[in-house]
C-alpha positions as CSV (number, residue, x, y, z in Angstrom):
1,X,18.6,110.1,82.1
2,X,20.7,108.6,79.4
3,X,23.5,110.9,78.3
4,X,23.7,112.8,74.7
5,X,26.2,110.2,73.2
6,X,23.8,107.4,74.3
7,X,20.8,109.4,73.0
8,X,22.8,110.1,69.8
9,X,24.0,106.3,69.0
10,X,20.6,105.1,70.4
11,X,18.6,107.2,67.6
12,X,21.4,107.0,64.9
13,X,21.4,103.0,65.1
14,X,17.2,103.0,64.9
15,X,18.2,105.4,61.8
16,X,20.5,103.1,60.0
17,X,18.2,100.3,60.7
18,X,14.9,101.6,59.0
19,X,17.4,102.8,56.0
20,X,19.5,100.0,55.0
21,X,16.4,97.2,55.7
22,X,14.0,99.4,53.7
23,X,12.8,98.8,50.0
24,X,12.7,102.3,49.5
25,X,16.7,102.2,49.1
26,X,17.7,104.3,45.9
27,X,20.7,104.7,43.9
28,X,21.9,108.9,43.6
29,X,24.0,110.2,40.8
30,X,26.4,112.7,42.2
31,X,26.7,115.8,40.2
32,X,29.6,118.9,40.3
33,X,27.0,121.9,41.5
34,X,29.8,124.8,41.6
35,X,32.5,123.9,44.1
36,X,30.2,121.5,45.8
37,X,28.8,117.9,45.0
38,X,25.4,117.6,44.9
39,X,22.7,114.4,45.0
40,X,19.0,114.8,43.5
41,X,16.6,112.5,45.2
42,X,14.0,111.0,43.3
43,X,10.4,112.7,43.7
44,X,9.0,110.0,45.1
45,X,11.2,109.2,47.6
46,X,11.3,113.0,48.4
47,X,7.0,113.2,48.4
48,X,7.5,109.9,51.1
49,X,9.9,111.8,53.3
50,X,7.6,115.3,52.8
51,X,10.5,117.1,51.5
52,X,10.6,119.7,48.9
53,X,13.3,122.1,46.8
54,X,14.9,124.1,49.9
55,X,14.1,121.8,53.0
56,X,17.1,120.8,55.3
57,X,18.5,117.1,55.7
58,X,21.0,116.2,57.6
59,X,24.2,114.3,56.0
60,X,25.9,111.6,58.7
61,X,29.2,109.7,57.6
62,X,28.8,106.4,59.2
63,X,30.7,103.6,58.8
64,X,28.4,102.2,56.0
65,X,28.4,105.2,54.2
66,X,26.4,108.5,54.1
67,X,23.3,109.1,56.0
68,X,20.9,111.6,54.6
69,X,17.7,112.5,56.9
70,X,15.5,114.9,57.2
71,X,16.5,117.7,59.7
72,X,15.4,117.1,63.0
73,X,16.2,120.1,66.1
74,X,16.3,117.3,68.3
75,X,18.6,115.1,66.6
76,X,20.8,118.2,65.6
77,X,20.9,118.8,69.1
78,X,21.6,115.0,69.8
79,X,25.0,115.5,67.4
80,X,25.8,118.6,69.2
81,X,26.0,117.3,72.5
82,X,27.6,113.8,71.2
83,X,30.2,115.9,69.7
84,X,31.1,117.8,72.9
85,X,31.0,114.6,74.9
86,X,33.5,113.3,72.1
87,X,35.8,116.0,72.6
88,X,35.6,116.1,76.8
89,X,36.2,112.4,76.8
90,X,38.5,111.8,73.8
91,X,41.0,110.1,75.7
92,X,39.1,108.0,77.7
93,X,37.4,106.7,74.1
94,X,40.6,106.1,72.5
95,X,41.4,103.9,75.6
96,X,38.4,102.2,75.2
97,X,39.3,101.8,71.4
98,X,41.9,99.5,72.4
């Protein structure tokens, strides 16, 4: 069974792929919403994904940029467990940074 940090980059690359080759790419205005940014999708891209005023997405820096997808328990739970694997091996990565 393939660890959470595997499952995590494994489904986060397949992610990244289907965004940044798609057509469906839009560019967001950010707008000041309090003491918060906020972006407004466009409706069609948000009748494509099935989302409506209220759903949760998930936001992911990556090293391209900012991933927005539509939440997902399992890949919630994915980040979760990558995160805690990040932590209990944090030195061993930063070797392997090198």
């Amino acid at each position: 069974m393939a660890s959470g940090a595997v499952v995590y980059e494994r489904w986060l690359g397949q992610v990244a792929q289907l965004c940044y080759s798609s057509p469906v790419t839009k560019e967001l205005t950010l707008r000041q919403a309090g003491g918060s940014v906020s972006a407004t999708l466009p409706k069609d891209m948000a009748d494509r994904l099935h989302l409506e005023a209220g759903d949760r997405v998930l936001a992911i820096e990556t090293d391209r940029g900012i991933l927005l997808t539509p939440y997902d328990p399992e890949a919630e739970r994915a980040l979760k467990v990558a995160a805690t694997a990040a932590k209990e091996y944090r030195s061993a990565l930063r070797e392997l940074a090198r």
